[in-house]
Every structure is written in structure tokens, then in C-alpha cells.
N, C-alpha and C positions, 0 to 999 in steps of 0.2 A: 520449099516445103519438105516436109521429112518424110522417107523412104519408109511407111508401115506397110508390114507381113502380119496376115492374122490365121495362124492354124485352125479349122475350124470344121464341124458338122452340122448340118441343117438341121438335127432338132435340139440344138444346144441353145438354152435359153441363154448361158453366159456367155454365149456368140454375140447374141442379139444383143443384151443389154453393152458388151465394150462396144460391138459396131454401131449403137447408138450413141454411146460417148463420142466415139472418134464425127460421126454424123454431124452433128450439136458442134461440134468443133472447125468443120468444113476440111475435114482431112480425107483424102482418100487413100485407099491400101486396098492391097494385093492378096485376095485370097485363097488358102491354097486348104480343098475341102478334103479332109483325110477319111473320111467315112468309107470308099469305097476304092482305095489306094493304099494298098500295103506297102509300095514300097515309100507310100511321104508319110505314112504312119513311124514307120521303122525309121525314117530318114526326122522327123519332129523327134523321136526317142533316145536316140543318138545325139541329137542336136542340145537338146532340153534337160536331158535324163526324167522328163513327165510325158506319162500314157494321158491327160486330160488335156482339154480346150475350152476357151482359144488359148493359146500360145502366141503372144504378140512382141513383134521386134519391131522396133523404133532404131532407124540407121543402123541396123545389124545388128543394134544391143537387145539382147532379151529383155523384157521389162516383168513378164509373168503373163499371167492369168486378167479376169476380167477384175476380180477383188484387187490384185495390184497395181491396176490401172486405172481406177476410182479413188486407191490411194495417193498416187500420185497427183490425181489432181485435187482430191483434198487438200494434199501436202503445199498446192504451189508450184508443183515441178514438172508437169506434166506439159503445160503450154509450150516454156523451154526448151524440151526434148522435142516437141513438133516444130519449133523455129527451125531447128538445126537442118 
């Protein structure tokens, strides 16, 4: 199963709707809440060059936001990426 990190704040609705995808999928991932952590805000900013969440890595690759990860699995590609 594949290694998901989701950058994320508690009243982010687009928290909820990827960590609902990945749900629906029986994936689990590691979440790391930046709301109240300046230095893993600064450390996602660095990482990302994006101040917004979630920020989700699949096996260390960036994949985006919650909109780019609805794409992918529109796309077909997202199942895939969780095999790995």
C-alpha cells in the first residue's frame, strides 16, 4: 500500500472531501495538521511552494490539492499511484 502524507487544518473542507476520497479507497495516510505549527507550515512552503491544504504526497511525490486528486482519479490514475 502506498505511503500518503496529507498537509492539512481542521476546518478545511478540502481536508475532508480528499480524506474522504482516500477513505472510500481504504487507504490510510499520515497527517501532519499545520494550523497551529509554524515551523511544518514553513516546512509544507518550502516543500510545495503552496501556502494552501491539503497538500497530498503519494510515495513522496506531490500529487497537489484535493481538486488534483479527484482528477486523478477521474483520470484512471489515481488507484495506480496507491498500488505503488
Amino acid at each position: 500500500m502506498a505511503d500518503v502524507v496529507i498537509y492539512t487544518t481542521p476546518i478545511c473542507p478540502y481536508c475532508v472531501r480528499a480524506k474522504s476520497l482516500l477513505k472510500q479507497k481504504g487507504v490510510a495516510w499520515t497527517e501532519i495538521d499545520v494550523s497551529r505549527d509554524d515551523n511544518e507550515r514553513m516546512a509544507l512552503m518550502q516543500r510545495t511552494k503552496q501556502r494552501t491544504v491539503p497538500q497530498i504526497f503519494i510515495n513522496g511525490q506531490h500529487v497537489g490539492g484535493s481538486d488534483d486528486l479527484y482528477s486523478l482519479e477521474r483520470a484512471g490514475k489515481l488507484d495506480a499511484l496507491l498500488a505503488g
